[in-house]
C-alpha positions as CSV (number, residue, x, y, z in Angstrom):
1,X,-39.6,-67.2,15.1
2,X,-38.1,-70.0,13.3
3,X,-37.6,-70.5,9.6
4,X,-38.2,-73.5,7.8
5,X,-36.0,-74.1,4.4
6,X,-38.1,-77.5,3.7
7,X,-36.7,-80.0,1.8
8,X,-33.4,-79.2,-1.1
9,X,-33.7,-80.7,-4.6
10,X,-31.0,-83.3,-4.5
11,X,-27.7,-81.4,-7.0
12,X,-26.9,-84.0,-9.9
13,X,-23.8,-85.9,-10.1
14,X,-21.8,-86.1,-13.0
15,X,-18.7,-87.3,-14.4
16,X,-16.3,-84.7,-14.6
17,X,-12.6,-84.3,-15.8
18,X,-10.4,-83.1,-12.8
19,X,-6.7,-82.5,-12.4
20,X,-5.1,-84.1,-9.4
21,X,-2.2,-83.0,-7.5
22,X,0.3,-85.6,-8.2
23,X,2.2,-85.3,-4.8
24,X,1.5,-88.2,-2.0
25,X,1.4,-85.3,1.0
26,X,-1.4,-82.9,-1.3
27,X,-5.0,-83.1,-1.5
28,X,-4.9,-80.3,-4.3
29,X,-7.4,-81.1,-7.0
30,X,-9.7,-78.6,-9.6
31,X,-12.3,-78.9,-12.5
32,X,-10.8,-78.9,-15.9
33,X,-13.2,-76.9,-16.9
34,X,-11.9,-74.4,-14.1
35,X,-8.4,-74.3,-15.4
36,X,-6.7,-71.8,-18.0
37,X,-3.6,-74.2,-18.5
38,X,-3.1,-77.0,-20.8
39,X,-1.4,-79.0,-17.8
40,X,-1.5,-76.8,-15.0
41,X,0.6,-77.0,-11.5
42,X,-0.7,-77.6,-8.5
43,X,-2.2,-73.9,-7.1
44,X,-1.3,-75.4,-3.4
45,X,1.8,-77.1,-3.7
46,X,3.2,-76.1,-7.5
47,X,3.9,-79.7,-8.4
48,X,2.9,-81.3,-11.2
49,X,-0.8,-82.0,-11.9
50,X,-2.5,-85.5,-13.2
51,X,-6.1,-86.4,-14.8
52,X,-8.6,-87.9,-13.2
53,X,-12.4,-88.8,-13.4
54,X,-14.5,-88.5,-10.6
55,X,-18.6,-88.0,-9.8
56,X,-18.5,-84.6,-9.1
57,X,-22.1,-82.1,-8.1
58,X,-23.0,-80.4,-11.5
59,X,-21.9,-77.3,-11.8
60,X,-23.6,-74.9,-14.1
């Protein structure tokens, strides 16, 4: 029995407002939209976070 998922609606991309870990050795970043701080830290790494633009998947 196999199961056939056919073919996925392509997910828009937007530009979204992210905050970027600002140290060289982290690759911690998050949706604005997803953080409760005015200028949060990094979750990963606690350092200082930095704003950013990118083309992000839509998320509703």
């Amino acid at each position: 029995m196999s199961f056939s998922r056919g073919p996925k609606e392509p997910v828009p991309e937007v530009e979204t407002n992210i905050w970027v870990c600002s140290s060289g050795d982290c690759k911690g970043w998050m949706r604005e939209s997803f953080s409760f701080e005015q200028e949060p830290e990094c979750p990963l790494c606690k350092s200082v976070m930095t704003q950013e633009v990118r083309v992000l998947p839509e998320v509703k």
